[in-house]
TORVO-967182 format. One line per 5 residues: number of its first residue (from 1); their letters; for each residue x, y, z of N, C-alpha, C. Coordinates in steps of 0.1 Angstrom, whole numbers. Layout:
BEGIN
NUM) A) X,Y,Z,X,Y,Z,X,Y,Z ~ ...
END
This chain:
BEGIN
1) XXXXX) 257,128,-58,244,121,-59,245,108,-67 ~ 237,92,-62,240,85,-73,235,82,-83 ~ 237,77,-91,234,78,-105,227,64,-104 ~ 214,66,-108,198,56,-111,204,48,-119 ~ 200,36,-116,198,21,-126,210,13,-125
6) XXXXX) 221,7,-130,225,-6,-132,234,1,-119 ~ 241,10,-117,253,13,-106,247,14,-95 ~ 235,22,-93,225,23,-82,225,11,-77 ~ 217,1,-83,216,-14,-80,225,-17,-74 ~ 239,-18,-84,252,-27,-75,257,-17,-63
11) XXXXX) 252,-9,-63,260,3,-52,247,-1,-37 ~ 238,3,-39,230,8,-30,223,-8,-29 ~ 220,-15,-36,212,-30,-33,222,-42,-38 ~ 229,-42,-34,242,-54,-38,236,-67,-37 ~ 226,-68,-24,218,-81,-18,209,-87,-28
16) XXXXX) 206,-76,-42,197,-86,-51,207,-98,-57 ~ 203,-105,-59,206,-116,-67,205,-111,-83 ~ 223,-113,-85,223,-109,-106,217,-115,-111 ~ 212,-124,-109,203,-130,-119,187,-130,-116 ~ 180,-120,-108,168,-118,-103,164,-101,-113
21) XXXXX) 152,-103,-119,149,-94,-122,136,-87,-117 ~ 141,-79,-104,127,-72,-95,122,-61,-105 ~ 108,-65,-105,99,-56,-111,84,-57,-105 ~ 87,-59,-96,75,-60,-87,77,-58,-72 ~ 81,-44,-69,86,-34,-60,75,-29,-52
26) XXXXX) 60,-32,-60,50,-31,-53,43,-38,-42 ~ 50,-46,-40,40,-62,-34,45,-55,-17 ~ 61,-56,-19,71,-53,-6,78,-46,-7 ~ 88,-38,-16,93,-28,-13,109,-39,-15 ~ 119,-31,-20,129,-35,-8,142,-20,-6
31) XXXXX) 145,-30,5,154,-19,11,168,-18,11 ~ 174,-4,4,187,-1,4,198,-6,14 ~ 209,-11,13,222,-13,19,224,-4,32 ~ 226,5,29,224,14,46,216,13,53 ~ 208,14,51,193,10,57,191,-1,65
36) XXXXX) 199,-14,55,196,-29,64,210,-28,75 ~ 219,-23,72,227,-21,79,226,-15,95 ~ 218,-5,90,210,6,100,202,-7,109 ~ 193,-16,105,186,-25,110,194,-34,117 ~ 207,-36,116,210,-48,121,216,-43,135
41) XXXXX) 218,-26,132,226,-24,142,215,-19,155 ~ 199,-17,150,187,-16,155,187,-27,165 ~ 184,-43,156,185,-55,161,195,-61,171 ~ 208,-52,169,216,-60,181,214,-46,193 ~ 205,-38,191,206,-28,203,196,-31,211
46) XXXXX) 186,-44,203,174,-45,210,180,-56,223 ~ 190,-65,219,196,-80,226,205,-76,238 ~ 213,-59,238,226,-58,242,218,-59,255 ~ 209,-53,254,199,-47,270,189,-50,276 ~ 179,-61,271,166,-55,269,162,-43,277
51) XXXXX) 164,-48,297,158,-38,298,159,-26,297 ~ 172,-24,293,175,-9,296,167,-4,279 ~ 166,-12,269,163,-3,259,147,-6,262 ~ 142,-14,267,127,-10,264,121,0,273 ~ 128,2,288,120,7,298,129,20,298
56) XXXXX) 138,26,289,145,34,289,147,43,272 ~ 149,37,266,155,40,254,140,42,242 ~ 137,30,242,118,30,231,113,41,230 ~ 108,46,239,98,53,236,104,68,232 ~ 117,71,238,122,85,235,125,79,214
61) XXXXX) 126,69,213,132,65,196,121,64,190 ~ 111,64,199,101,62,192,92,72,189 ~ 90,81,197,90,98,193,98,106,187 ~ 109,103,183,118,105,171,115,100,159 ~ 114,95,160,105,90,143,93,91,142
66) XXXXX) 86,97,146,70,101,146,76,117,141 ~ 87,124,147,91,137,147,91,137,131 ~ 100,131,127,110,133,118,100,126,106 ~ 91,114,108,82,113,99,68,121,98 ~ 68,137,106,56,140,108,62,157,101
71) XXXXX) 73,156,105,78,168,91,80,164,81 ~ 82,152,73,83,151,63,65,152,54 ~ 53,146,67,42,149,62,38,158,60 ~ 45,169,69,35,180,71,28,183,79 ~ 26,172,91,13,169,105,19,170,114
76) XXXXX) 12,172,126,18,173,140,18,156,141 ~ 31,158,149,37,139,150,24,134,165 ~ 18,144,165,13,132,182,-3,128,174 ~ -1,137,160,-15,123,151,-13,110,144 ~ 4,112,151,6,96,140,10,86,150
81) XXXXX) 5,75,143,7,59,147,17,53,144 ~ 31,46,142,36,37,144,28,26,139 ~ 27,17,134,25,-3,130,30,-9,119 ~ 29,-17,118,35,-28,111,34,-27,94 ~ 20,-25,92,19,-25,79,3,-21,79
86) XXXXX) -3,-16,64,-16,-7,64,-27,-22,63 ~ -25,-31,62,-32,-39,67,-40,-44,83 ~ -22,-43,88,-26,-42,103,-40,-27,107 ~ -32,-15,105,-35,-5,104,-52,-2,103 ~ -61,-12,91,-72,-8,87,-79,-15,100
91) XXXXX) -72,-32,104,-78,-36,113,-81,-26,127 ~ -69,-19,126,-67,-11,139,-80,-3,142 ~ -81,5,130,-95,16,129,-106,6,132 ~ -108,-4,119,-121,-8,122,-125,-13,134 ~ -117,-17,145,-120,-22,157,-118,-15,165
96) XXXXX) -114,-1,163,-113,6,174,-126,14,172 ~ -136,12,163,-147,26,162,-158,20,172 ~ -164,27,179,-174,23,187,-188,19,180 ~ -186,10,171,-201,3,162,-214,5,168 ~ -225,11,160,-239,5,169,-238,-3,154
101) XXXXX) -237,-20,157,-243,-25,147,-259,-31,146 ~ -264,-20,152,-280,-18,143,-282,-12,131 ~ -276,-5,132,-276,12,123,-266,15,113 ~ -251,14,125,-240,22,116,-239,12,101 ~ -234,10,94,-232,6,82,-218,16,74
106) XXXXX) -212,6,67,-201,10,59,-200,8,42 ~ -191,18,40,-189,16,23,-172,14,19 ~ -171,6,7,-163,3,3,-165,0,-13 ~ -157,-5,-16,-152,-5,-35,-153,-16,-42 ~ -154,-24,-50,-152,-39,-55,-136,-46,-56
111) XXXXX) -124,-32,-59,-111,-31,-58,-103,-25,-45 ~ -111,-27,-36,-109,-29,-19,-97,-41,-24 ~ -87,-36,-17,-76,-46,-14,-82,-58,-3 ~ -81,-71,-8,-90,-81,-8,-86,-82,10 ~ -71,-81,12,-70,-85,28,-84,-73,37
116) XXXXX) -83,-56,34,-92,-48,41,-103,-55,38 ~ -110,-60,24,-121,-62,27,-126,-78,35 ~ -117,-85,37,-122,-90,46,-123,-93,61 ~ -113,-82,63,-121,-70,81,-131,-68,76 ~ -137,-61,71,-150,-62,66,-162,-71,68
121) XXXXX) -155,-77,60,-172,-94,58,-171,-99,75 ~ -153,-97,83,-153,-107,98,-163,-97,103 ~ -159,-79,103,-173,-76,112,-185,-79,108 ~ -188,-82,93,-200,-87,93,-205,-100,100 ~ -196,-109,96,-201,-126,99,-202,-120,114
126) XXXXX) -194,-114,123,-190,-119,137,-201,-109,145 ~ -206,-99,139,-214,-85,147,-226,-79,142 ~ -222,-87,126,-237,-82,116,-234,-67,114 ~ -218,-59,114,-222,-46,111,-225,-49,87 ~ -231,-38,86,-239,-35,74,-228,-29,68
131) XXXXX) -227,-33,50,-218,-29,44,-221,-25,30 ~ -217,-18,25,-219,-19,6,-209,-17,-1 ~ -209,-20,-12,-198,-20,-19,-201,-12,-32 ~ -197,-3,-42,-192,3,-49,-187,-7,-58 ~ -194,-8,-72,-186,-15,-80,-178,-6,-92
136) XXXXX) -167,-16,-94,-154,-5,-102,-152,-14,-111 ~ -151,-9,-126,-147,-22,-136,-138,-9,-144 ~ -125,-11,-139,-115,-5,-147,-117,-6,-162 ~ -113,5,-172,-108,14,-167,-120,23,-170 ~ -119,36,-160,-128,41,-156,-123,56,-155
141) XXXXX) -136,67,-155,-128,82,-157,-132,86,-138 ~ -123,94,-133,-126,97,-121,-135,104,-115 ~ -147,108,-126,-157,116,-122,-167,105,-119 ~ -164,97,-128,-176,82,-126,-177,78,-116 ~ -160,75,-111,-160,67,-96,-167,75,-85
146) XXXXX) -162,91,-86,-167,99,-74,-182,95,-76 ~ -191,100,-85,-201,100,-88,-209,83,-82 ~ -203,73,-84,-212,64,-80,-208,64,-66 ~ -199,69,-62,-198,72,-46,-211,79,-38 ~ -208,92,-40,-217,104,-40,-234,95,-42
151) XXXXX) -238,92,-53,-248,85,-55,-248,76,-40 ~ -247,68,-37,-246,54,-26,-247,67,-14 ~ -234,77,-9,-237,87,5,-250,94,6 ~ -254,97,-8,-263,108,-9,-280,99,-3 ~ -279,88,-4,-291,78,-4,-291,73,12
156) XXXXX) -280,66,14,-278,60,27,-271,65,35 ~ -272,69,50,-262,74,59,-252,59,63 ~ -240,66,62,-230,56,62,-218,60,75 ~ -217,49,82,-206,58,94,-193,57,90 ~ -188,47,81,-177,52,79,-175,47,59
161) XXXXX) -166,55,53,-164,49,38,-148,46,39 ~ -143,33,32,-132,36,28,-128,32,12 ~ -116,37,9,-109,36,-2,-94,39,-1 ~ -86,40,-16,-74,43,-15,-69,52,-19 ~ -56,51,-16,-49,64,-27,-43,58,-43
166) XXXXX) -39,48,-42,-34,38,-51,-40,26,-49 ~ -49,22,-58,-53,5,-58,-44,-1,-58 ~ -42,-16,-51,-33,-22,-52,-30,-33,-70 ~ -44,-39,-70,-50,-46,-81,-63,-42,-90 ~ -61,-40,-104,-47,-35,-106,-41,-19,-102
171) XXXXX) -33,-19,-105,-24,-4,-95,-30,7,-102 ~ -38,14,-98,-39,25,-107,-47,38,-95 ~ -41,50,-97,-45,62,-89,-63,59,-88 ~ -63,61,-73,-81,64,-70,-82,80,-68 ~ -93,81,-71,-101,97,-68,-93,105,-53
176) XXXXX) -90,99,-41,-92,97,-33,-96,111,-25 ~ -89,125,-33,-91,140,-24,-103,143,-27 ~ -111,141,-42,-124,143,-45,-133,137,-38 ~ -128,121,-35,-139,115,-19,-138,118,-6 ~ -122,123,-5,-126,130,10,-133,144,13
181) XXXXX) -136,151,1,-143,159,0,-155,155,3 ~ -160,147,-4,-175,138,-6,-179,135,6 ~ -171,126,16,-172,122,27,-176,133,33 ~ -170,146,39,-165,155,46,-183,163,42 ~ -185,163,30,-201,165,27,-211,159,31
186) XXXXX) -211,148,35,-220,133,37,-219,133,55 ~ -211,142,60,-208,132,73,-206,122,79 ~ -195,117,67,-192,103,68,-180,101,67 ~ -173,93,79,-159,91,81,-149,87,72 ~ -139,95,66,-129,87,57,-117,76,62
191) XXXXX) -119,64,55,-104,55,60,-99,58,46 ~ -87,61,47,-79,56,35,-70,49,37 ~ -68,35,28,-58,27,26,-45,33,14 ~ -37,36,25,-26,40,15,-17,35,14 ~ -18,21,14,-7,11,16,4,17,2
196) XXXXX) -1,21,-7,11,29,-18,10,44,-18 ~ 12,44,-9,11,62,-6,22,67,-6 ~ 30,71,5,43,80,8,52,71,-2 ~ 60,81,-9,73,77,-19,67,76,-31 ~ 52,76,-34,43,76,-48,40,86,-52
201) XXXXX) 26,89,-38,18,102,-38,26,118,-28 ~ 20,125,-32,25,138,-23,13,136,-12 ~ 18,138,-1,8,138,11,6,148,15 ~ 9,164,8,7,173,15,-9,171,20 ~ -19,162,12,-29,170,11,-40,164,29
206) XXXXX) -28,155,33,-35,148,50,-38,167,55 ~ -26,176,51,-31,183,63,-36,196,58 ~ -40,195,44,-51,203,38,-64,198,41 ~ -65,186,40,-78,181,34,-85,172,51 ~ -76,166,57,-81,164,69,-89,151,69
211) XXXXX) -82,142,62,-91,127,62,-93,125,76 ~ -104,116,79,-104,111,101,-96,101,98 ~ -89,94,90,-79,83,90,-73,79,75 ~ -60,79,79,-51,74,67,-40,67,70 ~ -38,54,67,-25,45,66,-18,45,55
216) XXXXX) -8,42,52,5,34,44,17,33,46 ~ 19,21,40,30,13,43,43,21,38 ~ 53,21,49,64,29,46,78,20,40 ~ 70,8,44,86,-4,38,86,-6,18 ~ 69,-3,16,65,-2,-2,77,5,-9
221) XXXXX) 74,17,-4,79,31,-18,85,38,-7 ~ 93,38,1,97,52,16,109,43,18 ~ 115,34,17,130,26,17,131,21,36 ~ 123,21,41,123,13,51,125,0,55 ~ 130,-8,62,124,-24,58,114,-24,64
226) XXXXX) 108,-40,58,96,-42,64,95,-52,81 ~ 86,-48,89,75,-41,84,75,-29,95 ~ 67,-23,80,69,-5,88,54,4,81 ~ 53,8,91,33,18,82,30,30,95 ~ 21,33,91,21,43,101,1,50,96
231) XXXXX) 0,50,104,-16,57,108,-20,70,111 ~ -25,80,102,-28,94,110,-46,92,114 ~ -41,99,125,-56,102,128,-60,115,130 ~ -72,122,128,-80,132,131,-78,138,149 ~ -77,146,150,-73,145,166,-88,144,175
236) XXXXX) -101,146,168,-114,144,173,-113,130,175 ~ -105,119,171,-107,105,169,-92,100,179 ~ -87,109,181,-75,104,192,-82,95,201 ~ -94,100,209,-94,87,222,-102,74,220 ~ -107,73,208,-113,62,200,-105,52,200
241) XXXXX) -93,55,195,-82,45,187,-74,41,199 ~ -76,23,194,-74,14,208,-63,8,199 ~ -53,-2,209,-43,-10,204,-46,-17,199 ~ -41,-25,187,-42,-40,179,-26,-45,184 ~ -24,-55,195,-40,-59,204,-45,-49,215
246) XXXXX) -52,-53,224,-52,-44,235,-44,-50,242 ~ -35,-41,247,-26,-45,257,-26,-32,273 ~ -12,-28,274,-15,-26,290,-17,-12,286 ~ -22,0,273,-27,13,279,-41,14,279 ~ -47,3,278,-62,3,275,-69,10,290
251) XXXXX) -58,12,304,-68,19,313,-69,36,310 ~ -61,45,304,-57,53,296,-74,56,290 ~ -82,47,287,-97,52,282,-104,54,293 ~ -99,52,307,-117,50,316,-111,58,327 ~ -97,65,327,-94,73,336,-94,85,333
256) XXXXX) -86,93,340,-88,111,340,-76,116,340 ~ -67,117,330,-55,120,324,-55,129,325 ~ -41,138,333,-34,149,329,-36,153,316 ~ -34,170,316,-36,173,303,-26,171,291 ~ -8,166,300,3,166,287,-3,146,282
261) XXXXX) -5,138,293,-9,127,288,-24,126,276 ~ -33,134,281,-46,136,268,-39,139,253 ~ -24,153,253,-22,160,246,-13,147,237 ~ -12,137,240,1,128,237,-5,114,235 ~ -22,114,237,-26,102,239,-24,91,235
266) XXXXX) -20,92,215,-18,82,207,-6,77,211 ~ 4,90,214,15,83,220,16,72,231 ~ 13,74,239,9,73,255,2,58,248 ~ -9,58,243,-8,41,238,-4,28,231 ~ 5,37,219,9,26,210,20,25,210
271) XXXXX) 31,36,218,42,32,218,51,21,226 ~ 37,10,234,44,0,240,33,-13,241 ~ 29,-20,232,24,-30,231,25,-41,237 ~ 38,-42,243,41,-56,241,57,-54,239 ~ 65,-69,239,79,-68,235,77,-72,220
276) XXXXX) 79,-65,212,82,-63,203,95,-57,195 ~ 96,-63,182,105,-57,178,108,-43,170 ~ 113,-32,177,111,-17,164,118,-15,156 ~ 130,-22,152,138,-21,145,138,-13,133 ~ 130,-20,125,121,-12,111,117,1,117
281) XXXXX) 107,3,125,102,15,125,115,27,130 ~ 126,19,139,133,28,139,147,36,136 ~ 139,29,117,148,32,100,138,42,96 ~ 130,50,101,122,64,92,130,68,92 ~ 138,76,102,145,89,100,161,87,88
286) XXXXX) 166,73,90,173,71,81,170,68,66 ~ 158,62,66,150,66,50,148,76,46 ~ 144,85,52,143,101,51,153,109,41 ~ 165,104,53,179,106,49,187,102,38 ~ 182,92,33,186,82,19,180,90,11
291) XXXXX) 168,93,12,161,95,-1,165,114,-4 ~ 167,112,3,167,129,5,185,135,-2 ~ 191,132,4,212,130,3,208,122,-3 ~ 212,110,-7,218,102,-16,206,97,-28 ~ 198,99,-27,188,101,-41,182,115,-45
296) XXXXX) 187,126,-37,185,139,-42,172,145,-39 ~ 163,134,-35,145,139,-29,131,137,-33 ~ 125,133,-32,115,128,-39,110,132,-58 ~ 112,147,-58,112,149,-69,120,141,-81 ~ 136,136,-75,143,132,-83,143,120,-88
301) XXXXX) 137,115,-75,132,97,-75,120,95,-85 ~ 111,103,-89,104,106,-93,100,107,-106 ~ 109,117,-112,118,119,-126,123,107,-135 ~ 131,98,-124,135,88,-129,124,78,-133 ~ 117,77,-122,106,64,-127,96,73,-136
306) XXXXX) 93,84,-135,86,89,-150,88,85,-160 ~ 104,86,-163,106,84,-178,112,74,-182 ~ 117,62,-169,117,47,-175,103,45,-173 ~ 96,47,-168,79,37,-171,77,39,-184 ~ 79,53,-188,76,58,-205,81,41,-214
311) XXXXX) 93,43,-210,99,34,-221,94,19,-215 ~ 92,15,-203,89,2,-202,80,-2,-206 ~ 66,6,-206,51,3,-210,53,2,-228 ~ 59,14,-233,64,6,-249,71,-7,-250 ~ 81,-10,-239,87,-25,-242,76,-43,-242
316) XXXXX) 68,-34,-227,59,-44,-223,51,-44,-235 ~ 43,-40,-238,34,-41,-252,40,-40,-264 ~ 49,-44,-266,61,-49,-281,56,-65,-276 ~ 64,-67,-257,68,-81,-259,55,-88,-255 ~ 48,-83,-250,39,-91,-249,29,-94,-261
321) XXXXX) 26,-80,-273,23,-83,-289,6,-80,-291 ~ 4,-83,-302,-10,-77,-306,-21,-81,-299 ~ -29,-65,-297,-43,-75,-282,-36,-69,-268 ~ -24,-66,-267,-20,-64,-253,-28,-47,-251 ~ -29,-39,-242,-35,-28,-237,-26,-20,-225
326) XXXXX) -30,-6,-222,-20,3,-212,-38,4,-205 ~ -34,3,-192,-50,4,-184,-44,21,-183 ~ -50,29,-189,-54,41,-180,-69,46,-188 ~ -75,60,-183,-91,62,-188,-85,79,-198 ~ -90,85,-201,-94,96,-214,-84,107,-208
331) XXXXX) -89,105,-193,-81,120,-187,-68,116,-185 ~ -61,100,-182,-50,96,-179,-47,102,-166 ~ -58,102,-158,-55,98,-142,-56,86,-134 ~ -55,73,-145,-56,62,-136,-40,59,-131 ~ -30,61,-144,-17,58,-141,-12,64,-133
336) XXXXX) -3,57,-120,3,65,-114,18,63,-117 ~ 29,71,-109,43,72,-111,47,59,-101 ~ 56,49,-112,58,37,-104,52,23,-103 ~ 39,25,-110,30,9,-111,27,11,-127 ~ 26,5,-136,16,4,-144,10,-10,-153
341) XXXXX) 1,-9,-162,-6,-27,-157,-10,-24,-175 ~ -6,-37,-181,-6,-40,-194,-17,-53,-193 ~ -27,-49,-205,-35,-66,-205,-29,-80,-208 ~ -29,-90,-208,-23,-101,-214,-30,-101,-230 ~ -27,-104,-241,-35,-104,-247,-43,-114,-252
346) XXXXX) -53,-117,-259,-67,-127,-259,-65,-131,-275 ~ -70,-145,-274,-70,-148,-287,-82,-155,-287 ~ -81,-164,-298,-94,-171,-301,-93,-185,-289 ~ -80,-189,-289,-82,-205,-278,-83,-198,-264 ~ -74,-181,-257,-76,-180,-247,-90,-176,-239
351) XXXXX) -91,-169,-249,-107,-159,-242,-113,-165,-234 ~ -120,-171,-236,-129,-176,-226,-121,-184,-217 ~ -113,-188,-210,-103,-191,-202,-103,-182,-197 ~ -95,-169,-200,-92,-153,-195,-106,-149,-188 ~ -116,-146,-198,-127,-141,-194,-133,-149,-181
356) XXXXX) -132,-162,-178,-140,-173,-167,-133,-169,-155 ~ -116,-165,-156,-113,-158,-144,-115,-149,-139 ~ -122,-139,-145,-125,-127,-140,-142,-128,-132 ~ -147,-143,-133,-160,-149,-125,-158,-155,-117 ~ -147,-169,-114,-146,-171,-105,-134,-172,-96
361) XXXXX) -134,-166,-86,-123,-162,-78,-114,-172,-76 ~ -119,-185,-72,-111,-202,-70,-105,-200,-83 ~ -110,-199,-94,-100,-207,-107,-94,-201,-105 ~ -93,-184,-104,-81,-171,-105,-69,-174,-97 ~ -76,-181,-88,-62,-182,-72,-60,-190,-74
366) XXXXX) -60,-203,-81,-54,-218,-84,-42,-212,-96 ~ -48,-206,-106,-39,-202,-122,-29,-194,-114 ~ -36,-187,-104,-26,-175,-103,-15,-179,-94 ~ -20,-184,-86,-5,-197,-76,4,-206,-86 ~ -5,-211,-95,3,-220,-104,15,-210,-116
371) XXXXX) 9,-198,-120,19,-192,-125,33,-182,-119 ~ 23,-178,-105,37,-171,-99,46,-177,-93 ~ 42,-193,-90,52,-201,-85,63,-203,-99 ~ 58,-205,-109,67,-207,-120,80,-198,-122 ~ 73,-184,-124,80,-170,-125,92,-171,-114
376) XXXXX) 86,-172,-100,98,-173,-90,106,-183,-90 ~ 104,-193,-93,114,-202,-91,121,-205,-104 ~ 111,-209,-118,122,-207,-128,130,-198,-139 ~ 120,-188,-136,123,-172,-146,130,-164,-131 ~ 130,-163,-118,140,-154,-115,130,-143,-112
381) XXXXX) 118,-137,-117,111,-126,-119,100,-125,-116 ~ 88,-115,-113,78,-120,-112,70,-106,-113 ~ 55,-106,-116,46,-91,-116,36,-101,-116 ~ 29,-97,-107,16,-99,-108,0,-99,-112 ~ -6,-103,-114,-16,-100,-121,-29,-108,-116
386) XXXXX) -39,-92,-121,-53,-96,-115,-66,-101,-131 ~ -77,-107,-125,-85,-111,-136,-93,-102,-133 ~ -93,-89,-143,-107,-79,-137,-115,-73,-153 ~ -125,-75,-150,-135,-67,-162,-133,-72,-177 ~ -131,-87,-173,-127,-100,-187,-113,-95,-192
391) XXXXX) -101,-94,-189,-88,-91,-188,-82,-95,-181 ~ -69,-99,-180,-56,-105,-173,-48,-91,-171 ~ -50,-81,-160,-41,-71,-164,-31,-72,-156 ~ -18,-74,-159,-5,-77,-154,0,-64,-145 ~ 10,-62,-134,15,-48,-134,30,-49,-125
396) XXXXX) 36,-37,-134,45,-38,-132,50,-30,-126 ~ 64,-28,-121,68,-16,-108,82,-10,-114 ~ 85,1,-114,94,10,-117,101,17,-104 ~ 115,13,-105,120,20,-94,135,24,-95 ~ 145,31,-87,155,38,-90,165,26,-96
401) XXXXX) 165,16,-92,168,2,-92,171,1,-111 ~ 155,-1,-113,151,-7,-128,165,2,-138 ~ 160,-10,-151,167,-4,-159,157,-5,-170 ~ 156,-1,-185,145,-10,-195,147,-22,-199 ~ 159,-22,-199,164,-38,-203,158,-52,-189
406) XXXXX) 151,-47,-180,145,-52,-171,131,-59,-173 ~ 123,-47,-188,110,-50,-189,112,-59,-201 ~ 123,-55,-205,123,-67,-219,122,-80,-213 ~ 133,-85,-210,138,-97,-202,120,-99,-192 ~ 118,-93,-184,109,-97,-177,96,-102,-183
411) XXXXX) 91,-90,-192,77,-92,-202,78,-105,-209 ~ 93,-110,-212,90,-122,-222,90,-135,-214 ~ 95,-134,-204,94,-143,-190,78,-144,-188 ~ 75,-137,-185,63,-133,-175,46,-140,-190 ~ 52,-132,-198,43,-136,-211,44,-155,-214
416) XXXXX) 59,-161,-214,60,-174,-216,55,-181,-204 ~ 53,-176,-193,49,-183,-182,29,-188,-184 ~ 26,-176,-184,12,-175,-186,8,-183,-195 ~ 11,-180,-206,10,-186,-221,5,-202,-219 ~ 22,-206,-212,22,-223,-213,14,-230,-197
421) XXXXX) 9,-220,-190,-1,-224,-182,-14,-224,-185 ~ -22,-213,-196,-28,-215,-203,-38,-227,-209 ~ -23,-231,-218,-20,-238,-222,-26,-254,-218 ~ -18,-255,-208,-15,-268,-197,-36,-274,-190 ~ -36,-255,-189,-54,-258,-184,-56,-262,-197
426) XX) -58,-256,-210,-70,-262,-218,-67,-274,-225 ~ -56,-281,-220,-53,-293,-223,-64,-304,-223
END
């Protein structure tokens, strides 16, 4: 088995750049040396043939990694989807539900990953479907969140709610099995965005608990490249779910299908869109296999980023210095294994700077473009950071990769970047 941190790196990701310090594993993921290898030999299999591999070869590769990613869940593989990424993915749902937009109406969060919630506002602007939002001002105990949920279902009938498993910004665990309960009470459809799900969270609970929809991205935290995600659905919700885009199985809805084509339906439509490329998608079964043989299995992968985050979150709040904060709430279920988000700290010249970002979204996305272009190009490094609840909470990503000597070097990067942007504004 190999041994986590500086050998790992040179062994298994040789393609980083020595002088790049990745700590922000969350945004994209990246992908092991076998793996891309595995891809390239994907990519020249797609050129040798086309036709023979699309009208021949696809779809049996493609039900192979539905297989092999549908034991690893736990679920029967003909509930899962194949796409690109949990973005694509949310679009997929929300345009595939049969709307009355008189009536139906939806719920969501204020820490809605900003791309989902703007499927959102487009059904709004373009159909007038009705929406509410759930406001969230970290850090927060998980009874609270359920609770102002529950409050909002209990009032209004809602057709569908979503949220996540992991927020993206900042990263911290959501309620999410306590609201699929909620939902499942309410008669109200769950989406979950799990764009940080598999390789974070345990998924046993899709086939305990029975959300009507769940995505995430498998190129994040699951060693795939990108782009790679995948969608379960409810099997009551199989003939609902249409292609992004619609392409040629859309007659598949208005005919009279044999019973092995009904039994297979998701299959039967998404496994041929268009010429596209599957390359990524068909690296599951060899992610599987990485993580499993040559990282020992999720538990182990797991282990490791437990107890370097331990030591990074003490490094980060050394270098970042007095005033800096660890976002988690009382119970310490906001942290999850793998993300965690330190505040910048506030002084007398910053505050109100800090604090005005957290009002208006324009200054946030000007500062915030102006400083991560900095980080990448002249620090080498980069973590992200959101303006929420009058705080700069930065966050950072732990992976088999890291070492601590990663968060030192990176915190004091990431801290001098901010600082002298600051700076440069209240000039």
């Amino acid at each position: 088995m190999a041994q986590f941190g500086t050998e790992f790196r040179k062994r298994y990701f040789p393609h980083i750049p020595d002088d790049l310090i990745p700590v922000n594993h969350g945004s994209r993921g990246l992908t092991p040396k076998p793996i891309l290898e595995y891809l390239d030999a994907m990519n020249k299999e797609h050129e040798l043939d086309p036709d023979e591999f699309y009208l021949i070869r696809a779809k049996d590769r493609y039900v192979n990694q539905l297989k092999s990613l549908s034991e690893f869940l736990k679920v029967d593989y003909r509930n899962l989807i194949l796409i690109t990424h949990a973005t694509m993915a949310v679009n997929c749902v929300l345009r595939s539900i049969p709307w009355d937009f008189k009536k139906d109406k939806i719920l969501i969060h204020s820490s809605t990953y900003r791309a989902c919630a703007y499927s959102v506002d487009f059904l709004h602007d373009r159909f007038n479907l009705q929406f509410d939002v759930v406001d969230i001002l970290y850090p927060m105990e998980d009874d609270e969140i359920v609770q102002k949920f529950e409050t909002k279902l209990s009032h209004t009938k809602y057709k569908l709610c979503m949220f996540d498993t992991i927020c993206s910004m900042p990263g911290v665990r959501f309620p999410y099995k306590e609201l699929i309960k909620v939902c499942k009470k309410y008669d109200t459809w769950s989406l979950i965005d799990g764009a940080h799900g598999v390789g974070l969270e345990n998924m046993d609970f899709i086939c305990e608990l029975k959300p009507d929809f769940i995505t995430s991205n498998l190129h994040k935290w699951f060693s795939t490249p990108k782009s790679c995600a995948f969608i379960y659905v409810d099997p009551k919700h199989h003939r609902l779910m249409q292609t992004f885009p619609i392409s040629w199985s859309y007659p598949l809805n208005s005919t009279k299908n044999n019973k092995e084509v009904e039994e297979n339906i998701l299959i039967e439509k998404f496994w041929y869109v268009g010429t596209i490329n599957y390359s990524a998608a068909f690296c599951i079964e060899k992610a599987i296999e990485f993580r499993k043989n040559i990282c020992g299995g999720e538990e182990n992968i797991h282990e490791y980023q437990k107890e370097l985050e331990k030591k990074a979150i003490d490094i980060v709040l050394r270098e970042f210095g007095s005033g800096a904060k660890f976002l988690d709430n009382n119970a310490h279920t906001l942290n999850c294994i793998g993300m965690f988000n330190i505040s910048f700290p506030k002084n007398e010249k910053n505050t109100k700077f800090i604090e005005n970002l957290s009002e208006s979204y324009d200054d946030y996305r000007k500062f915030k473009l102006r400083c991560e272009t900095r980080m990448i190009k002249e620090d080498k490094t980069f973590a992200p950071f959101i303006a929420h609840n009058n705080e700069l909470w930065v966050r950072f990503s732990v992976n088999i990769y890291n070492i601590a000597s990663d968060y030192e070097k990176s915190a004091r990067l990431v801290k001098r970047v901010i600082d002298k942007c600051i700076e440069e504004e209240l000039e």
